[in-house]
C-alpha positions in Angstrom: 2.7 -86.3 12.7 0.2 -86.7 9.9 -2.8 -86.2 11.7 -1.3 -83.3 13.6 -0.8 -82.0 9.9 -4.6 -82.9 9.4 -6.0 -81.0 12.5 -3.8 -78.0 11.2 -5.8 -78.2 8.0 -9.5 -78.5 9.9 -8.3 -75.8 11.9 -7.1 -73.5 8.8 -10.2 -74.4 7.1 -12.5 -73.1 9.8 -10.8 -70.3 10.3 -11.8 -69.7 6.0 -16.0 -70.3 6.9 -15.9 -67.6 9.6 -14.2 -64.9 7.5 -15.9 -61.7 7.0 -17.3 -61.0 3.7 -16.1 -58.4 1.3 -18.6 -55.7 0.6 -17.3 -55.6 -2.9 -17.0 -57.5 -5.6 -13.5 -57.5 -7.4 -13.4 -58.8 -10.9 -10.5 -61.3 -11.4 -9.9 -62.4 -14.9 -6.8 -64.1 -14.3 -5.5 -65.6 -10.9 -2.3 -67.9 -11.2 -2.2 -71.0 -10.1 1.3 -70.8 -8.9 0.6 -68.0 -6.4 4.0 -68.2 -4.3 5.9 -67.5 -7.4 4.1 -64.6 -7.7 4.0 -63.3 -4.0 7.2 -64.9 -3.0 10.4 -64.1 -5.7 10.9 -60.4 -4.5 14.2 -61.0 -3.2 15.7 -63.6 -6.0 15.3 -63.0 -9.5 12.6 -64.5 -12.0 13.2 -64.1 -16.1 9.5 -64.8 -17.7 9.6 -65.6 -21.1 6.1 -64.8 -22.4 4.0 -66.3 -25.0 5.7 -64.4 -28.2 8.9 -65.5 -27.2 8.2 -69.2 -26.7 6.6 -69.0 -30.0 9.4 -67.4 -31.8 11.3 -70.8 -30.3 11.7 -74.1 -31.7 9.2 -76.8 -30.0 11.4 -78.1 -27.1 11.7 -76.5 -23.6 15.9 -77.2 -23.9 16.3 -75.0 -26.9 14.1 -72.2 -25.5 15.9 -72.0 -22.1 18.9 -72.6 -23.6 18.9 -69.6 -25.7 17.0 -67.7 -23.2 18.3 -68.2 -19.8 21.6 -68.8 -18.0 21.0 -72.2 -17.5 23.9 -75.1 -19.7 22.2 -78.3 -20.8 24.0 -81.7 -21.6 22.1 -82.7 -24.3 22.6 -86.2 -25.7 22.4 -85.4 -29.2 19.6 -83.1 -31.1 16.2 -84.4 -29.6 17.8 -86.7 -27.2 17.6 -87.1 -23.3 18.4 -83.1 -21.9 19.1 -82.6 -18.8 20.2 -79.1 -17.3 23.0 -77.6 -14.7 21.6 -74.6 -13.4 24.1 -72.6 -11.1 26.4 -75.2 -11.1 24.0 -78.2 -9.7 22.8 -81.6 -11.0 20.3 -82.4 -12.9 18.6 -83.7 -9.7 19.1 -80.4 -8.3 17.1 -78.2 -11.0 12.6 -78.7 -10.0 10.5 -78.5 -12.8 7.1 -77.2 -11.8 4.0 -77.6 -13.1 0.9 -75.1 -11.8 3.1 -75.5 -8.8 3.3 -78.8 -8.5 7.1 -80.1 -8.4 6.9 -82.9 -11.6 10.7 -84.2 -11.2 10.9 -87.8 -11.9 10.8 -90.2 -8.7 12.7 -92.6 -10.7 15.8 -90.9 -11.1 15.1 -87.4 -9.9 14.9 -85.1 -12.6 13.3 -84.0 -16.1 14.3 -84.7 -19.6 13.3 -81.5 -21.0 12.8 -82.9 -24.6 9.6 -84.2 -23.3 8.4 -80.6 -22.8 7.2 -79.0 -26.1 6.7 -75.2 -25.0 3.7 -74.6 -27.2 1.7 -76.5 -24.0 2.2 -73.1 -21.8 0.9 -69.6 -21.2 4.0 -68.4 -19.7 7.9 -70.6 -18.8 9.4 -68.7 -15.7 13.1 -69.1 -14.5 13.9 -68.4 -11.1 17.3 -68.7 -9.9 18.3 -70.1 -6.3 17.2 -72.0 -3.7 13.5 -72.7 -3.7 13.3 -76.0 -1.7 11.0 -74.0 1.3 7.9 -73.5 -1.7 8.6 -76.4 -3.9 10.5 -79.1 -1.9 13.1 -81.8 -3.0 15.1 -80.7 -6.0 14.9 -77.0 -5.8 18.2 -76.4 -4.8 19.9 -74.2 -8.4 16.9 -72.9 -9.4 13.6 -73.3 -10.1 11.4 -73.6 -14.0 7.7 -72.7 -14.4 5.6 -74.3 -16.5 2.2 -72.2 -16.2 -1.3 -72.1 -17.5 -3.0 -69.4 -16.8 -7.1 -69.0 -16.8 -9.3 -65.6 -17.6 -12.8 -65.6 -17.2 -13.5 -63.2 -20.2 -15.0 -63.6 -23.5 -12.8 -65.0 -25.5 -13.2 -67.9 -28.9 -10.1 -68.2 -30.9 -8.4 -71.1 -32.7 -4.9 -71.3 -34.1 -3.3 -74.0 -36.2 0.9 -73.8 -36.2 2.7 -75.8 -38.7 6.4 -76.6 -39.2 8.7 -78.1 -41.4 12.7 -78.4 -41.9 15.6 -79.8 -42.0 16.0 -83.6 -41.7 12.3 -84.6 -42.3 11.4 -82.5 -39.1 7.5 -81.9 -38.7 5.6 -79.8 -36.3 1.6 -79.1 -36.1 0.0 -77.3 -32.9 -3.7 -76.6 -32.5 -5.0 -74.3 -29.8 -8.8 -73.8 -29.0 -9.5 -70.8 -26.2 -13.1 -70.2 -25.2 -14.1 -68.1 -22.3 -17.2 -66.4 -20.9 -17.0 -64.5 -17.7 -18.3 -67.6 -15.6 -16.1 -70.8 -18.0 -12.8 -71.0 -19.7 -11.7 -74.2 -21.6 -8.0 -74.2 -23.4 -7.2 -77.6 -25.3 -3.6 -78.1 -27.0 -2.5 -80.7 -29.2 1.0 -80.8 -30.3 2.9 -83.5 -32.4 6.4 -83.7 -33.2 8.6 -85.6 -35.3 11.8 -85.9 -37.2 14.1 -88.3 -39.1 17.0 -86.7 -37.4 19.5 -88.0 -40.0 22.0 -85.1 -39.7 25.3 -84.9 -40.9 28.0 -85.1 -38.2 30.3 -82.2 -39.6 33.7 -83.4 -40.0 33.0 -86.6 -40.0 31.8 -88.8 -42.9 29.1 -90.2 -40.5 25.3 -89.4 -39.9 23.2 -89.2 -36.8 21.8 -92.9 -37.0 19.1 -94.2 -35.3 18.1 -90.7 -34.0 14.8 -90.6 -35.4 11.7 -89.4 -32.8 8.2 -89.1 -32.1 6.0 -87.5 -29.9 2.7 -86.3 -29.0 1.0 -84.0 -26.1 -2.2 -82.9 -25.2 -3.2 -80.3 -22.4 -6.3 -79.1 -21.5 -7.2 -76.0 -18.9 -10.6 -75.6 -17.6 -12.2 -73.1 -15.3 -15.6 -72.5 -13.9 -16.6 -70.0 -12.0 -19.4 -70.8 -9.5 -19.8 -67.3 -7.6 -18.1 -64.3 -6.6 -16.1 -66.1 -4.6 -15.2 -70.0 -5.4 -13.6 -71.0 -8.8 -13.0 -74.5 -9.9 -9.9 -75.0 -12.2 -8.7 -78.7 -13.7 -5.3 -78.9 -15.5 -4.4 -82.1 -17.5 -1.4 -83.1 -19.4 -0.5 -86.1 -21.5 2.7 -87.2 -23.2 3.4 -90.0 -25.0 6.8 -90.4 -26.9 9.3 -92.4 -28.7 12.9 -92.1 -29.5 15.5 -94.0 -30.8 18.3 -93.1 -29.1 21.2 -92.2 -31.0 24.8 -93.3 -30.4 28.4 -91.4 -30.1 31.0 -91.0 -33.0 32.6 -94.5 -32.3 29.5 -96.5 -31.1 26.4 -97.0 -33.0 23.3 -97.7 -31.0 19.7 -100.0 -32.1 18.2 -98.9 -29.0 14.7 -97.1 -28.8 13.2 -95.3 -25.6 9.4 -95.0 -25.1 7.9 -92.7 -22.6 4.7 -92.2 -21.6 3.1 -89.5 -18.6 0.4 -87.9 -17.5 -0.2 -85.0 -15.4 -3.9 -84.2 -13.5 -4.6 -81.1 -11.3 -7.9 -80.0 -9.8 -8.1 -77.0 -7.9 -10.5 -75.1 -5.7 -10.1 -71.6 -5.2 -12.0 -69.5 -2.5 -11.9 -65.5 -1.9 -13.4 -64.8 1.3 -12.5 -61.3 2.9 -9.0 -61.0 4.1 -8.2 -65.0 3.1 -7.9 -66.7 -0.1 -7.3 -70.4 0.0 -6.4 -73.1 -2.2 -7.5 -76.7 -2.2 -5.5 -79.2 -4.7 -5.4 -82.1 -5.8 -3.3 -84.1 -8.3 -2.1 -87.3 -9.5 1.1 -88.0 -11.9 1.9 -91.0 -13.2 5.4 -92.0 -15.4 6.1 -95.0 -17.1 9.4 -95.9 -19.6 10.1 -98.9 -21.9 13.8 -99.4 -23.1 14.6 -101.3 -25.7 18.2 -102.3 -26.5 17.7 -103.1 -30.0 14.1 -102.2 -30.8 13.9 -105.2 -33.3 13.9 -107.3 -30.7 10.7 -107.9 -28.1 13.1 -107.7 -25.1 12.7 -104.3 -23.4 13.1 -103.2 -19.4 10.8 -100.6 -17.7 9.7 -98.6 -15.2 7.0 -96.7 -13.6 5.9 -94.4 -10.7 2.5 -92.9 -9.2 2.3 -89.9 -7.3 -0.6 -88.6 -5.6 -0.5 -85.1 -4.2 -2.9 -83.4 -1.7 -2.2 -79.9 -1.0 -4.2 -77.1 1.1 -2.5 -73.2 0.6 -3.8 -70.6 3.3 -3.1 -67.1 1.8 -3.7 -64.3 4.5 -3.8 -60.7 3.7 -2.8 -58.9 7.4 -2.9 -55.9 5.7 -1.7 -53.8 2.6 1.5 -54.4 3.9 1.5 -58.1 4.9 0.9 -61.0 3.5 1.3 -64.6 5.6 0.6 -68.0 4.0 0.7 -71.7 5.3 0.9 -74.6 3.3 0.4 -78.1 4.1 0.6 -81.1 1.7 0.3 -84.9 1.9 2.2 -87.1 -1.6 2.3 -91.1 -1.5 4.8 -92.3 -4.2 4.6 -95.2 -5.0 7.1 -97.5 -7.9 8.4 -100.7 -9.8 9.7 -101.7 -12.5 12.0 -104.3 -14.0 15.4 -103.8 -11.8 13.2 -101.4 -9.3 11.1 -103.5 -6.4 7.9 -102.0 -5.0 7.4 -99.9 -2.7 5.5 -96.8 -1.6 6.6 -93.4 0.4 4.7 -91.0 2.2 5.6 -87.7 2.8 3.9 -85.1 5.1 4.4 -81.5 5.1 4.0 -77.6 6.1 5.7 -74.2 5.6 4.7 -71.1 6.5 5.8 -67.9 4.4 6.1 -64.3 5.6 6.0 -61.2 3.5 6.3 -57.7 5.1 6.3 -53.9 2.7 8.0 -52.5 5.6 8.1 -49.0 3.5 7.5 -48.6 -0.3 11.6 -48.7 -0.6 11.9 -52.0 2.1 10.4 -55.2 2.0 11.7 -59.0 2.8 10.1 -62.3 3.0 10.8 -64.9 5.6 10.3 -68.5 5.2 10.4 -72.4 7.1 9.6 -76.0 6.0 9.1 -79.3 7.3 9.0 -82.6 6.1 8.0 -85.8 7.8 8.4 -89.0 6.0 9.9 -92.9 7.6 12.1 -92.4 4.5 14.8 -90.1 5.4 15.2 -87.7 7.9 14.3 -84.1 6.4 16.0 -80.9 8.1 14.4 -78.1 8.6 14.2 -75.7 5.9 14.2 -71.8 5.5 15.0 -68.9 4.0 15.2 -65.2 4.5 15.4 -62.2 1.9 14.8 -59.2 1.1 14.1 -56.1 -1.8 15.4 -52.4 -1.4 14.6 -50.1 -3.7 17.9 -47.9 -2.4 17.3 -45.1 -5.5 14.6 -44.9 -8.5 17.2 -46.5 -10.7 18.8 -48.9 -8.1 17.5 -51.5 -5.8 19.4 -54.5 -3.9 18.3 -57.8 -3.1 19.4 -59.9 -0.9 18.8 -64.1 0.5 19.9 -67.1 2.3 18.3 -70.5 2.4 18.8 -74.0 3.6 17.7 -76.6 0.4 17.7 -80.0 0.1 16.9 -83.2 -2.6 16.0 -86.3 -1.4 17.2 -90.1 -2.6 15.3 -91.1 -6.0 13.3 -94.7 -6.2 16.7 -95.7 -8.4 18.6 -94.6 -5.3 17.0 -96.2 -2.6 14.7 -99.2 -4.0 17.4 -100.5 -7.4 17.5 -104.1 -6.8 20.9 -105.3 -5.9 22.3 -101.7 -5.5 19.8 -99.3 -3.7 20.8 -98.0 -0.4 18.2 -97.9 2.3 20.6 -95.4 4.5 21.1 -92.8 2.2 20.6 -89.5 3.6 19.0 -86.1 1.5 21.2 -83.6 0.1 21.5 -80.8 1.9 22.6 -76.9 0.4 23.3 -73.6 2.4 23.4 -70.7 -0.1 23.5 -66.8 -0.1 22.9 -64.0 -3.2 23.1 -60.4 -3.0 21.3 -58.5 -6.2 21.7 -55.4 -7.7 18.9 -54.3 -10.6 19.5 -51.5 -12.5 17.3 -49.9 -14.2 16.7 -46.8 -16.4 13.3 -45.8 -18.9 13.4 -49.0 -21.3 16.5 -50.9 -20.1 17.3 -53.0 -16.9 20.5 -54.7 -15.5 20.9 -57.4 -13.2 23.6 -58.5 -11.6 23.7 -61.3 -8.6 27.1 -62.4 -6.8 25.7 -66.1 -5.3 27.2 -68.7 -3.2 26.5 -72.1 -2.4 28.0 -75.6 -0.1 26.2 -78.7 -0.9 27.2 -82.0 1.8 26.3 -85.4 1.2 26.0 -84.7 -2.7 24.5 -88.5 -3.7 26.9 -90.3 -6.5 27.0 -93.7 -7.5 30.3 -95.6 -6.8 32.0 -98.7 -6.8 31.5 -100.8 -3.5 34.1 -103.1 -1.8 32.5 -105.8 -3.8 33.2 -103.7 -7.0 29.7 -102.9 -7.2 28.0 -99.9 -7.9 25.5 -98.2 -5.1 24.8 -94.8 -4.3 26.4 -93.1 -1.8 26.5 -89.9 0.6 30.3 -89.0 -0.4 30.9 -85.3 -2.0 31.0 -81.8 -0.7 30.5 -78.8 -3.2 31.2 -75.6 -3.0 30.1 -73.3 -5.7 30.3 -69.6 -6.4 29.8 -67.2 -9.2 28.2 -64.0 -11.1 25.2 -64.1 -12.8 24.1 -60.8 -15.2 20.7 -60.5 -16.9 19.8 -57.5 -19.6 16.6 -56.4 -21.1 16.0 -52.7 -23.5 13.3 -52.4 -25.3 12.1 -49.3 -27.6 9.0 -48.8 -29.2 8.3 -46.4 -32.0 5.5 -45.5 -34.7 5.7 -48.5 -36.9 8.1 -50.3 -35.5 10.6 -51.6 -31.9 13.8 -53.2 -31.4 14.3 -55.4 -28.3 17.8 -56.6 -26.9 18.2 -59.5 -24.4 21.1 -60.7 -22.8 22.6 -62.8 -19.7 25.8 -64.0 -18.5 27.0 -66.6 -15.9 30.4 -67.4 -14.7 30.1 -70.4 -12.1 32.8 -72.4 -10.7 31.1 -75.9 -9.1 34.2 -77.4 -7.1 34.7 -80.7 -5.7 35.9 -79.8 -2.3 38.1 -82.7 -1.9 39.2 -83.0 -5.6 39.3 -79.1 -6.0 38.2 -80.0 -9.4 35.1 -78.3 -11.0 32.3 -80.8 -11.7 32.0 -82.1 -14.9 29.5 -80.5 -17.2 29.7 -77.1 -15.6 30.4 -74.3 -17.7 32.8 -71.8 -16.5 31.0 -69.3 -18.5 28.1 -68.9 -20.8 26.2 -66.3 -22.6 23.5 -65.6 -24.6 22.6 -62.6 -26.1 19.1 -61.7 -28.8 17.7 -59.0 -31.0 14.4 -58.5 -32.0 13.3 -56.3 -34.4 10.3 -55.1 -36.0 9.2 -52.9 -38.8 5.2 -53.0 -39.5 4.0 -56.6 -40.6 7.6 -57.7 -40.4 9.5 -58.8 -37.6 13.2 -60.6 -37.8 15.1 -62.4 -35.0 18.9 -63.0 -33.8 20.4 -65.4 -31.5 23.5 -65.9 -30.1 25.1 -68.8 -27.4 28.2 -68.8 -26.5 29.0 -72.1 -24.4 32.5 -72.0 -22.3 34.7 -75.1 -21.8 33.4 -78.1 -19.8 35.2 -81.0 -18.3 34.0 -84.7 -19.4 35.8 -86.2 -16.4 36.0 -85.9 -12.6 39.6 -85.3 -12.8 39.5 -82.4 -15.3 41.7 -84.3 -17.8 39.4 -84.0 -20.8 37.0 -81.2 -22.2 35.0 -80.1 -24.9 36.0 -77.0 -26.3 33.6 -73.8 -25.9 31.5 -73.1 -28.8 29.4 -69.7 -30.5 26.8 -70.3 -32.8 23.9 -68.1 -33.7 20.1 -68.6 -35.5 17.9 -66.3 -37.2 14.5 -65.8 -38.4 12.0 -63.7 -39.8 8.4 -63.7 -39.5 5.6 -61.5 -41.8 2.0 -61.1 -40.9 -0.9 -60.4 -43.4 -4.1 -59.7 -42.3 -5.2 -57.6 -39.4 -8.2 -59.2 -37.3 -7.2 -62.9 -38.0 -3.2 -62.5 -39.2 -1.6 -65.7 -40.8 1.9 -65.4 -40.2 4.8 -67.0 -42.1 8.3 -67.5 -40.8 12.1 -68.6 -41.9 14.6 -69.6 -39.3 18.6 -70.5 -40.0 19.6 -72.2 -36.9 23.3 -72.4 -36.5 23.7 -70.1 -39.1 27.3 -70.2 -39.3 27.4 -74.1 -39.8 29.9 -74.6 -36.8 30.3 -78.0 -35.3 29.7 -78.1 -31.4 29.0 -81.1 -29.1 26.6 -80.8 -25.9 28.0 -84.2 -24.7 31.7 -85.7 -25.9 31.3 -87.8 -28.8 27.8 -86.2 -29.4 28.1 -83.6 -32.4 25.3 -81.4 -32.9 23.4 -80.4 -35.7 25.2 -78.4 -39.0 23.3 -75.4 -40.2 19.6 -76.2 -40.7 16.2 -74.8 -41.6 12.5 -74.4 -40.1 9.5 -73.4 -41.8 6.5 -72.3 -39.9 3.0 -71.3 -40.7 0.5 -69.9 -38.3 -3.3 -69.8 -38.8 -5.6 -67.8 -36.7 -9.7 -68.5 -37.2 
């Protein structure tokens, strides 16, 4: 199978050399990397948070999407391991992608998202709903885009971000753009850290051993060798350490470092009717664990992945647009309870986009794996967008997803299970965006049935192995607001969304733990001249902390603000002030976890 996949790619490549030639040359100062989010979300929907909103955000990627996006997090305490339920799903079952590279763990299939600081990206993306076709294993409640975006125009600015708060918390960003109309180079450094000794409110305890540490650094390049090729190499680097806080009842010594790095070169090519992408990258991931960080005795882990990718985008016409994708990753993994071993996975989907009329369009897509691994079913999906009045349009889609077993799931020594089989989701939305002069409503009814859910259970022998056991089924209403006004001196901007979900056990009949019936969020943004002051709200339904429903944390509403004043015109230094959980309420993320009492961020911005 792989080397039909690699006479598909000679094939698709000749095809590019003997494409006509355009006649003229179109400036493009800014293609994105991530084309098929771009091409290929008219029929689901997409919230992108822009660079003034992440920077109105504190550091981490969980707090920005938390306050920002429909998505709950289970968060083990402020700064701790985050992972997300997005529609109702896993962890496992939410991608996180990179310049359109999926960057979930292979360890245990997922992202903590307190190892993203948001300062490292041009633009975040949410789209919700299946997305397993374009981005493969773990797209199954939605997808999150982490992008960085190159324009070949003039361009030399530096800016300097400092913060400071509550609980010894210290922030400092530098970012260095320079561009010319043939090279763009963006650097980022970021560093992050905090004694995170809070008080747990109503309770004469503190948040020991919480303190953390991190640093990032990204760098975008472009070049521009003609009119028609462009070179582009993306790099990230993390490297953090936390201690990792215990519960109410249980202290903890332990302390958690992580360490990854993310490398992307691309090769872009405009020729005539064609556009085509070569990449290449290669991730690497490696933990230590230390149950009491005094001592020397630690466990680890680690995984490579190398990823070789070749996207065919073909322009039939105005109206058409058809693009093949092929791509070739090897993982490969260890660590101290994880033995060897490699997996290669081969693959090709072919997407489909037709503007039947200016009010009709819909996209049709397939995907295929190949790997000795597990056997990978196909994968599709169908939508489509139509725009019924000027103020109305409805969207519609279906898809088959799937997520397939971690290293932890197949290769944990002792446990792992060699037969495991992917998991497999059917789902269905219908849309309805409404919209009039400066305001927009979305609403989406969505549906979904997930089969041979993984979960780790008991054995005969009593021991603990994953296994193909639970069905899902999971269903619920989604809503997403936007009105903005602008006037002389001044705007005002109001956000809002709303999800109910119910994610049921099908057996059980018992929603799954961790799943909010309902959440909301809601924000207000106002300016006036140099001055611009923010308000947050999140409102966080019950959720149960066991399978069987029996115990919950209670739903929670707390709010932050800020304000922010410029001075200066052509270089502004900006101060800001934020209150986060202004009202002081105590609220857990996790049972036994408290969060944060009312607390206070500094920040100071420095353009040169």
């Amino acid at each position: 199978m792989f080397k039909k996949l690699a006479l598909f790619f000679a094939l698709t490549a000749c095809s590019l050399i003997w494409a006509q030639q355009d006649s003229i040359f179109h400036l493009r100062e800014v293609v994105l990397v991530d084309s098929q989010l771009k091409n290929f979300s008219d029929t689901q929907n997409t919230i992108q948070l822009n660079d003034s909103v992440i920077k109105n955000n504190q550091a981490s990627l969980t707090s920005l999407l938390r306050y920002n996006s429909v998505i709950y997090f289970k968060e083990n305490g402020n700064g701790m391991v985050s992972s997300p339920s997005f529609r109702g799903t896993t962890a496992q079952q939410t991608a996180v992608i990179w310049n359109g590279i999926n960057i979930n763990s292979q360890l245990n299939g997922q992202t903590d998202f307190n190892t993203l600081t948001t300062s490292g990206f041009n633009s975040i993306t949410v789209r919700a709903g299946g997305g397993s076709v374009i981005y493969g294993s773990g797209a199954v409640g939605g997808t999150i885009h982490l992008n960085n975006e190159i324009a070949f125009k003039e361009k030399f600015e530096n800016q300097l971000r400092l913060n400071y708060g509550s609980f010894e918390t210290f922030g400092a960003n530098y970012t260095l753009d320079i561009a010319t109309d043939k090279i763009f180079a963006n650097v980022i450094i970021s560093h992050n850290q905090s004694e995170n000794d809070y008080k747990y409110i109503g309770y004469d305890k503190i948040n020991a051993n919480g303190q953390y540490e991190n640093t990032s650094f990204n760098s975008n390049i472009g070049y521009r060798i003609n009119q028609n090729n462009e070179i582009k190499f993306f790099s990230y680097l993390f490297d953090g350490s936390r201690n990792f806080s215990g519960t109410i009842a249980s202290p903890s010594k332990s302390n958690y470092l992580d360490f990854n790095t993310r490398n992307l070169l691309e090769w872009t090519n405009f020729s005539g009717l064609f556009t085509s992408k070569t990449k290449v990258a290669y991730l690497t991931e490696e933990y230590k664990y230390f149950e009491n960080k005094a001592l020397e005795n630690f466990t680890t882990g680690n995984a490579n992945t190398f990823i070789a990718k070749y996207d065919l985008l073909y322009n039939w016409s105005s109206k058409i647009k058809i693009n093949s994708i092929v791509d070739y990753t090897q993982n490969a993994g260890n660590g101290s309870s994880l033995s060897e071993n490699k997996r290669e996975i081969g693959s090709f989907s072919l997407l489909f986009k037709h503007q039947i009329t200016k009010k009709f369009s819909y996209e049709a897509s397939i995907r295929k794996e190949i790997t000795s691994n597990y056997k990978s079913p196909l994968l599709y999906s169908l939508g489509g967008n139509l725009q019924v009045f000027k103020w109305y349009a409805l969207k519609f889609s279906g898809s088959k997803n799937f997520r397939i077993p971690t290293f932890n799931d197949l290769y944990w020594q002792g446990s792992g299970n060699l037969n495991l089989k992917p998991e497999s989701s059917l789902q269905a939305e219908i849309g309805q965006v409404f919209s009039y002069k400066n305001a927009s409503l979305t609403t989406t009814v969505f549906y979904s049935k997930i089969t041979d859910m993984l979960r780790w259970l008991p054995n005969s022998s009593g021991q603990w192995q994953p296994t193909n056991t639970d069905k899902v089924s999971i269903y619920g209403l989604e809503a997403l607001f936007h009105w903005k006004k602008d006037f002389t001196n001044s705007s005002i901007q109001l956000n809002g969304t709303y999800a109910y979900t119910v994610s049921e056990n099908e057996d059980t009949k018992k929603q799954l733990i961790y799943v909010p019936f309902h959440k909301a969020t809601s924000s207000v943004a106002f300016r006036y001249r140099r001055t611009t002051f923010t308000y947050q709200n999140l409102f966080n339904g019950v959720v149960y902390t066991s399978s069987d429903n029996a115990y919950e944390l209670k739903e929670y509403l707390v709010s932050n603000a800020s304000i922010s004043y410029k001075i200066g015109n052509k270089k502004p230094l900006r101060l800001g002030f934020q209150v986060l959980n202004l009202e002081n309420k105590p609220y857990q993320n996790v049972l036994s976890r408290p969060m944060p009492g009312r607390n206070y961020m500094m920040n100071l911005t420095f353009n040169f």
